[in-house]
C-alpha positions as a Python dict, from the first residue, in 0.01 Angstrom:
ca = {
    (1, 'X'): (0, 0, 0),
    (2, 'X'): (-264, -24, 265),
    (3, 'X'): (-392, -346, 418),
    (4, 'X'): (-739, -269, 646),
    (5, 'X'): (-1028, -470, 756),
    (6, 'X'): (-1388, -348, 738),
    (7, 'X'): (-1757, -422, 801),
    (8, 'X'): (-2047, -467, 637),
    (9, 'X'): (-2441, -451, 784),
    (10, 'X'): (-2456, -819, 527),
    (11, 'X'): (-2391, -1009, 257),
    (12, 'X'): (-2615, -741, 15),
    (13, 'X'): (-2428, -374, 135),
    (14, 'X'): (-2091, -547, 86),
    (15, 'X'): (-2224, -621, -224),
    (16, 'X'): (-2377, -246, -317),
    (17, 'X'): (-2052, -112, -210),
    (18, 'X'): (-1808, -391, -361),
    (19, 'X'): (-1983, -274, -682),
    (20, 'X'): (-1793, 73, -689),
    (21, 'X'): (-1473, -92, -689),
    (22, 'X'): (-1526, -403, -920),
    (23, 'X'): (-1543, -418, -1307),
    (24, 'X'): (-1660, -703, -1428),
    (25, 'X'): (-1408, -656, -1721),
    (26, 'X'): (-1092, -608, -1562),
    (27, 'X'): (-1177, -673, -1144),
    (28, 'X'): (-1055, -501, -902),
    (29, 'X'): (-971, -142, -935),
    (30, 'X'): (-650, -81, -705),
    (31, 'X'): (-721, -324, -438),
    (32, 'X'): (-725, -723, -389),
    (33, 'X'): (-1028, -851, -165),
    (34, 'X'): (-1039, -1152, 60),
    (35, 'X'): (-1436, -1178, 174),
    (36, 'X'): (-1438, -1345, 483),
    (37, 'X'): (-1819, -1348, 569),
    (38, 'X'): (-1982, -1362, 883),
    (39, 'X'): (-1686, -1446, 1145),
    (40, 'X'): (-1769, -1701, 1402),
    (41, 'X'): (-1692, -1553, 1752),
    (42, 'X'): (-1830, -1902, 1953),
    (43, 'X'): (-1807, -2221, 1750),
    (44, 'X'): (-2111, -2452, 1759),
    (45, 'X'): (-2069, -2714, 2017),
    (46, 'X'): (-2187, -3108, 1890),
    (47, 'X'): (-2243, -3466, 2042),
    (48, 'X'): (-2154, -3784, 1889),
    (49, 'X'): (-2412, -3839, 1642),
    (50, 'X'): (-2294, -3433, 1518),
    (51, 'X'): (-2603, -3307, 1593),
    (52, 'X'): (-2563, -2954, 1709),
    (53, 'X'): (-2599, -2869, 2114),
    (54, 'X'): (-2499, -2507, 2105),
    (55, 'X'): (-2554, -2307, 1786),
    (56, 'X'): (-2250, -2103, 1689),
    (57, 'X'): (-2224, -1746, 1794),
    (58, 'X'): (-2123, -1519, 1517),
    (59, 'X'): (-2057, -1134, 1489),
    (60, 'X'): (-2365, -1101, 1275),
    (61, 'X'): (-2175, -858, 996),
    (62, 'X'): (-1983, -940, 672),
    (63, 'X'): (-1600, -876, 712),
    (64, 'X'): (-1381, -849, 484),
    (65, 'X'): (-1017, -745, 429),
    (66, 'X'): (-879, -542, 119),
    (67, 'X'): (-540, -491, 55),
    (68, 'X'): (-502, -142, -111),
    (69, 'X'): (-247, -92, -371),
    (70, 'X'): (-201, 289, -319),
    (71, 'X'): (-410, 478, -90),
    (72, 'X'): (-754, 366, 28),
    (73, 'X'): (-1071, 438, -117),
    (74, 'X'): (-1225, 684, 148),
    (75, 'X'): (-1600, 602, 90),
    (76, 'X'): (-1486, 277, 264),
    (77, 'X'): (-1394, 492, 547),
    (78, 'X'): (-1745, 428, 734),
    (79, 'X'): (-1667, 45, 716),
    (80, 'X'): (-1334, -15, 876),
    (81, 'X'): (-1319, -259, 1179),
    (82, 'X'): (-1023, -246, 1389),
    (83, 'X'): (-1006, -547, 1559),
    (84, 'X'): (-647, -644, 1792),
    (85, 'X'): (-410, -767, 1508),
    (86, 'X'): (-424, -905, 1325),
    (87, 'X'): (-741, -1067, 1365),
    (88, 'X'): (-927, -1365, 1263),
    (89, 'X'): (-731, -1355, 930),
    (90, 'X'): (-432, -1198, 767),
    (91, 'X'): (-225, -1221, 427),
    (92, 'X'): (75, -1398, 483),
    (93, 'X'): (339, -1086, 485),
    (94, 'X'): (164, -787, 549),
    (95, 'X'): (87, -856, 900),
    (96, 'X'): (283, -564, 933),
    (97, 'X'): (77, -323, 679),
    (98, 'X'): (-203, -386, 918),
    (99, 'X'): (-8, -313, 1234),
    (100, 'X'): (112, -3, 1143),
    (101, 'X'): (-247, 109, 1055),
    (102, 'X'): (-387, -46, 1369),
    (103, 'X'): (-117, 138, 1605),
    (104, 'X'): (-172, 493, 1430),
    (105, 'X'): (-526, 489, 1490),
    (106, 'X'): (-470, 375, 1819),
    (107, 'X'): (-126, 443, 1964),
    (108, 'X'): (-251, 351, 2374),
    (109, 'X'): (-262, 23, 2270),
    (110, 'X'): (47, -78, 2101),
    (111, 'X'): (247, -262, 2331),
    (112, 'X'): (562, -150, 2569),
    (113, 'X'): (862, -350, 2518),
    (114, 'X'): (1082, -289, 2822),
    (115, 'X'): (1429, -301, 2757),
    (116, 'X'): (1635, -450, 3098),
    (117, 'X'): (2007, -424, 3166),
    (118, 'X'): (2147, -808, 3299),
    (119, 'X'): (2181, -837, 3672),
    (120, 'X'): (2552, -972, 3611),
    (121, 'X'): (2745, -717, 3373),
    (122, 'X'): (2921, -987, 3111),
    (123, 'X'): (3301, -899, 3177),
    (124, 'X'): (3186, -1057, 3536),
    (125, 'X'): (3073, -1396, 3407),
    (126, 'X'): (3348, -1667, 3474),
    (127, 'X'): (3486, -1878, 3216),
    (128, 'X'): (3442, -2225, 3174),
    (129, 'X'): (3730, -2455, 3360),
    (130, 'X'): (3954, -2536, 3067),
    (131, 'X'): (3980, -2254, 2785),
    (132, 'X'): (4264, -2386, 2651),
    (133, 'X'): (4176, -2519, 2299),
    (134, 'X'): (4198, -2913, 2263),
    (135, 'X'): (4382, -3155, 2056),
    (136, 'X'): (4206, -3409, 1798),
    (137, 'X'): (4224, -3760, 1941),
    (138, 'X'): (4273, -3907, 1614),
    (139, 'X'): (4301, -3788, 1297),
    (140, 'X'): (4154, -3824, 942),
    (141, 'X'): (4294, -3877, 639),
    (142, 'X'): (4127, -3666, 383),
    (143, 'X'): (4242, -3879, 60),
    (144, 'X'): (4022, -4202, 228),
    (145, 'X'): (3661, -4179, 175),
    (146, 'X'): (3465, -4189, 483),
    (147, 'X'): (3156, -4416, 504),
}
């Protein structure tokens, strides 16, 4: 299973190339598709009334993600986007699938995770004042219902 993200010109060349793995019988052939559209970068900015002050900026190309079930289809090669992950959108659960694509194509930028020893090695840490275990105060008579 492969989860990627790709790029279309528009609307019409996802639509041309959606064609080569849709039947209109049975759907997808090995994949599941989440069309996203035209992803707003800059959201519009509005005044009271809602009338719009600053048009929204958009990337200006149709995204969409696909979800492979076995291997990708390579004449989608051309159209893969790799934005940071996971991006403007993900499927719930295979944030991974997408990570682990992301970081082959680009190992440089998957994050360092620095592992540090403590300052104060634990045997050194001093217990609390009392480490003798306590006694109940009172007690409670399992046969009584508590309320």
């Amino acid at each position: 299973m492969e989860y990627l993200k790709y790029e279309f010109a528009d609307q019409t060349a996802w639509s041309e190339k959606k064609a080569t793995i849709w039947a209109e019988e049975s759907g997808y052939n090995n994949c599941h598709v989440i069309e996203l559209g035209d992803i707003v970068l800059t959201p519009a900015t509005y005044d009271e009334e809602g009338n719009v002050l600053t048009p929204a900026i958009t990337a200006g190309k149709h995204a969409v993600d696909i979800v492979w079930l076995e291997n990708e289809d390579s004449t989608f090669n051309e159209f893969q986007a790799w934005p940071a992950p996971c991006g403007v959108h993900t499927v719930a659960g295979l944030e991974s699938l997408y990570e682990a694509a992301y970081y082959a194509k680009f190992p440089d930028r998957k994050p360092v995770v620095e592992v540090t020893e403590s300052s104060e090695p634990v045997d050194s840490i001093e217990p609390s004042e009392s480490t003798e275990p306590t006694e109940p105060t009172e007690s409670i008579d399992s046969t009584e219902p508590t309320v």
